[in-house]
N, C-alpha and C positions, 0 to 999 in steps of 0.2 A: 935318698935313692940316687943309682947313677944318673938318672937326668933332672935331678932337681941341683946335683950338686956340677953340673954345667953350668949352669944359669944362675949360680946362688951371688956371686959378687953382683949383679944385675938385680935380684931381687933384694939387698940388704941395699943397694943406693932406691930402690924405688919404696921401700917397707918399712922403713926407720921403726924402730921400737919405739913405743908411745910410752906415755909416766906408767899404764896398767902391768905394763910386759909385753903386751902384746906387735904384732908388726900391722902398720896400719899403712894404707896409700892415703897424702892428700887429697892427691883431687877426688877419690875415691869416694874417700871422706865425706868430701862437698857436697857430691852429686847426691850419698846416701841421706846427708842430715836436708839437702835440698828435698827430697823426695820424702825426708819424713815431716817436713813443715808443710809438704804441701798434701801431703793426706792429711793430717792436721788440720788444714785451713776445709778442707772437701769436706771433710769429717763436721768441722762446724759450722760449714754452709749448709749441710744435708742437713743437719739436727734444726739448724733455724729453719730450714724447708718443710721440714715435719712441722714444728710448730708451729705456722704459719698456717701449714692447710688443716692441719688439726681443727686451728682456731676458725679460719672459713666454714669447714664441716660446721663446726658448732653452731655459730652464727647461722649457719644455714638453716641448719635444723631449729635451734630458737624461731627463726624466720617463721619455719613452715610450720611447727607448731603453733605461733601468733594468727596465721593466715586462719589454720584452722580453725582456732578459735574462735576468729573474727566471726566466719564467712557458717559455724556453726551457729555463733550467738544473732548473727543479720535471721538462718532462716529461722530460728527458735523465733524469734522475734515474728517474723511472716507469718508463721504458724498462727500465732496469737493473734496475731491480728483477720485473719481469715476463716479460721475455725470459729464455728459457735461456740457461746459457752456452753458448759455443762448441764441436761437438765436436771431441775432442784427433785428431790425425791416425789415419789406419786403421793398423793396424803393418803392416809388409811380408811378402809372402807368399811362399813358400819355392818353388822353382821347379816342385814339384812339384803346390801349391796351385796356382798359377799356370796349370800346364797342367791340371787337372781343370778350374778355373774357367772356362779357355776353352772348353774341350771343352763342358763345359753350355751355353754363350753360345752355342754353335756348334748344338748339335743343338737348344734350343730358343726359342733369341729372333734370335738372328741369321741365321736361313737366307735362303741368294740365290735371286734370280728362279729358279724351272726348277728346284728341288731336289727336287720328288715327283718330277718324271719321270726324273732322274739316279738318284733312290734305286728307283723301279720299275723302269729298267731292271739292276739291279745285284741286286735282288730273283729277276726274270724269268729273268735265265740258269742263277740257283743252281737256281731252280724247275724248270725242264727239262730240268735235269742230275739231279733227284730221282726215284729209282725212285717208283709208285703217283702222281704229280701228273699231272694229266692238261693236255697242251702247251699254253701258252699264244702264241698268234703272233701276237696283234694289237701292234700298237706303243704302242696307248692304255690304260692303265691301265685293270682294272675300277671299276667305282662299290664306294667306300666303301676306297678305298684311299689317298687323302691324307687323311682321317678320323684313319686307323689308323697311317699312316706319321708323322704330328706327333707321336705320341706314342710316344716312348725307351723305357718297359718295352713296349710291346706289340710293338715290333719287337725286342725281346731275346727276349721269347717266341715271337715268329715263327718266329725263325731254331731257337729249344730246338727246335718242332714239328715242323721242318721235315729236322731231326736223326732222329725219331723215327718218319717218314712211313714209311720204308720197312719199318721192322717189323711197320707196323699191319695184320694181318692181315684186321682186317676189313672192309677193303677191296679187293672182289674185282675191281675196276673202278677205271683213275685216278680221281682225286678231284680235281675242278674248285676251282680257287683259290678263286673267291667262297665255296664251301661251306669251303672249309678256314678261310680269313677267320674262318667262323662256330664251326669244332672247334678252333682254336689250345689253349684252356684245357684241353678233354677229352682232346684228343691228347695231351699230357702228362702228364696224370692216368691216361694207359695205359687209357681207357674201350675202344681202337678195339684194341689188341693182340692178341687172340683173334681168331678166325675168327668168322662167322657159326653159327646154327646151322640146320642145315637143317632146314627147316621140313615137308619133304614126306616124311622119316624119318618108317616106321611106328610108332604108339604099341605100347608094351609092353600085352597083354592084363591086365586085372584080374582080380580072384579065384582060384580053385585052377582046376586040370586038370578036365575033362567025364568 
């Protein structure tokens, strides 16, 4: 071009052709192959810098895996030491055990919906079949009779009392269930056995004969 061939005896002392063909500058040159040694050198600084922290990571992590382990296997260890052991299996129970056991589970943890009103009416018939109890006909339970019915010795006692009604003489009049509720313990203790005593019987005179 016109303005390269201005300057061309200038660029053929500064460009010399090299053995390739090509026109090269020395100092040019220098500066280039300087700058490619030295990303070269950057180049295998950075690589030994990767490898280095590569190798820390690792280490690290080795590290904090050990830690782990450690400081897992110290409370494993705590554990053992603070916990009870195990307990050994229950031994097995003899069939006879077995049915007591139910039989408790049954009358006082396990009962089904509707069991006061099964066990009152099962109460009620005995009741009405009782000489001196005075009839009961309503179909609903008195008050204070699922109270009494939960609890196994007091319907054991019930049933003693209710053995014993008909001898209680001192009862000249049925005796109403709620009130009996209330004498179960006396009626057994034979308080009610005896007759009344008449009250409008003349007193015996004091002192001697007039």
């Amino acid at each position: 071009s016109p303005g390269v061939g201005r300057v061309w005896s200038l660029l053929v002392e500064k460009f010399p052709v090299w053995d390739d063909g090509l026109r090269r500058n020395h100092r040019m040159e220098e500066h280039r192959q300087k700058a490619s040694e030295l990303q070269a050198a950057r180049s295998e600084a950075g690589k030994i810098g990767n490898e280095k922290r590569w190798s820390d990571r690792k280490a690290i992590a080795n590290g904090s895996q050990s830690d782990r382990k450690r400081i897992a296997n110290g409370i494993a260890k705590g554990i053992a030491k603070t916990s009870p052991p195990s307990p050994s299996p229950s031994p097995s129970l003899s069939p006879t055990e077995q049915e007591e056991n139910t039989h408790t589970q049954d009358e006082n943890e396990f009962r089904q919906p509707g069991w006061a009103a099964i066990e009152w009416e099962r109460f009620a018939e005995r009741w009405n079949r009782t000489e001196r109890a005075a009839r009961w006909n309503s179909l609903v339970a008195p008050s204070g009779w699922v109270e009494r019915a939960v609890d196994g010795s007091w319907m054991a006692k019930a049933a003693e009392a209710l053995d014993r009604l008909p001898g209680c003489a001192w009862f000249d009049t049925p005796l109403a269930v709620t009130r009996f509720f209330e004498y179960v313990d006396r009626i057994i203790a034979g308080e009610f056995d005896n007759p009344k005593h008449d009250g409008r019987r003349k007193k015996q005179p004091t002192g001697g004969n007039l």
